[in-house]
N, C-alpha and C positions, 0 to 999 in steps of 0.2 A: 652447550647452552640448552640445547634440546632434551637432554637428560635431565638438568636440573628444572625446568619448565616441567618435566615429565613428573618429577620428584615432588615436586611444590604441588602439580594437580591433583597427584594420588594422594598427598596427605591431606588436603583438602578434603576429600571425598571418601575419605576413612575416620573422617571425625565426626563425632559424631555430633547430629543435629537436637537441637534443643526442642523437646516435644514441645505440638501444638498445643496452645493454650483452648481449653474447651470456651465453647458459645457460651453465654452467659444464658439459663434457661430462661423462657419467654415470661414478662411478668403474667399473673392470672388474668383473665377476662374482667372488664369492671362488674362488681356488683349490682345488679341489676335494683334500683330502689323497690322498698315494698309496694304493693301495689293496694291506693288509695280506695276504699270503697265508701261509696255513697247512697243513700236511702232513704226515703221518704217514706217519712212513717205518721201516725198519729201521737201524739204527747199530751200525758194526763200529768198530775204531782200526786202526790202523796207526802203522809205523816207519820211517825211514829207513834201512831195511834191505836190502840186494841182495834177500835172499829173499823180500822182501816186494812190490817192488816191479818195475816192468818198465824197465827202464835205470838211468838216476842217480838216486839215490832221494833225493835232496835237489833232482829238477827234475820238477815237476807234468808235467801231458801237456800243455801249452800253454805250456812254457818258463820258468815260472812258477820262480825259485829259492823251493824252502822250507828260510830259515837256520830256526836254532837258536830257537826260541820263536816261530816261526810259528804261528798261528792259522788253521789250511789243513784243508781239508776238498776232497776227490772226491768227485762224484755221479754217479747210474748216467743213462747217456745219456735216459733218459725224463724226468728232471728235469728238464735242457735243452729239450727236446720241452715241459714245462710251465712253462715262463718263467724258469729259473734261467738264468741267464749266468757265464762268468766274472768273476770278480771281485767277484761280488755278494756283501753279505754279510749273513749270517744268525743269527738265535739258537736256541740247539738244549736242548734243553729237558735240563736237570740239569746241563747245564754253563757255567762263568760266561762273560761279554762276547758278543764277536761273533766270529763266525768265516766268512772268506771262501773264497769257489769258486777252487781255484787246482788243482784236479786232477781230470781225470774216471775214473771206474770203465769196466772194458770192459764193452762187451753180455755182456748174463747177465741176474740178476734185477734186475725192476722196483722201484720206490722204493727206494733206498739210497742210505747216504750211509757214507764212511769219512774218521773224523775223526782228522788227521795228530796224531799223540803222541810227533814224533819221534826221540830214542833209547830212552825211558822205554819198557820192554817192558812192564814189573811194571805202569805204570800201561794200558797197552792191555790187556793181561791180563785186567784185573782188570772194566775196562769192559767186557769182552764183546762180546754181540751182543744189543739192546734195543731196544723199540721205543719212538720218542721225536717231538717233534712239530718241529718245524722251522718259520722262521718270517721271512720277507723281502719287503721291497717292492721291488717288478719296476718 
């Protein structure tokens, strides 16, 4: 009996074991959301106007066509200097959707923005010059 007890344990222990299954590797860390930026700036309009503008007034400073119901806005070069880019796009506080970077302001004053109202004078008119908060992830 002791033999066959001996016989059953050695085969036992000469068969071979079913490799460990690996750890399943760890999922990646969450993506971290982009991160919101916020500004307070001055807000003029403008028009697709010769007078208003410096060349074809229906082409941003970056070649950018602004047709007919563009959602276009120029920033004064120190935006740029704070993470704005072209093309970016941003929500401007009083006014609905989004509106994108498709034209820059020349040097002059610091934070501003002039948000395109293409033929609509009466409505740039009316908008003024306000101060409003701006608002894009970089």
């Amino acid at each position: 009996m002791r033999l066959a007890a001996a016989s059953v344990l050695a085969a036992a222990c000469a068969s071979p074991r079913p490799a460990p299954v690996p750890a399943p590797e760890p999922a990646p860390p969450p993506r971290a959301a982009p991160a919101t930026r916020t500004l307070e700036v001055t807000a003029t309009a403008y028009n697709a106007a010769p007078d208003q503008t410096a060349g074809d007034p229906r082409e941003g400073a970056w070649g950018d066509r602004l047709a007919p119901g563009t959602k276009a806005v120029a920033v004064s070069p120190d935006l740029l200097a704070l993470g704005l880019e072209r093309g970016d796009e941003l929500r401007i506080e009083g006014l609905p959707g989004t509106w994108r970077v498709l034209d820059r302001m020349p040097d002059g004053e610091p934070r501003r923005i002039d948000v395109f109202m293409d033929d609509d004078v009466a409505r740039a008119k009316r908008f003024g010059e306000r101060r409003v908060r701006i608002t894009w992830e970089p």
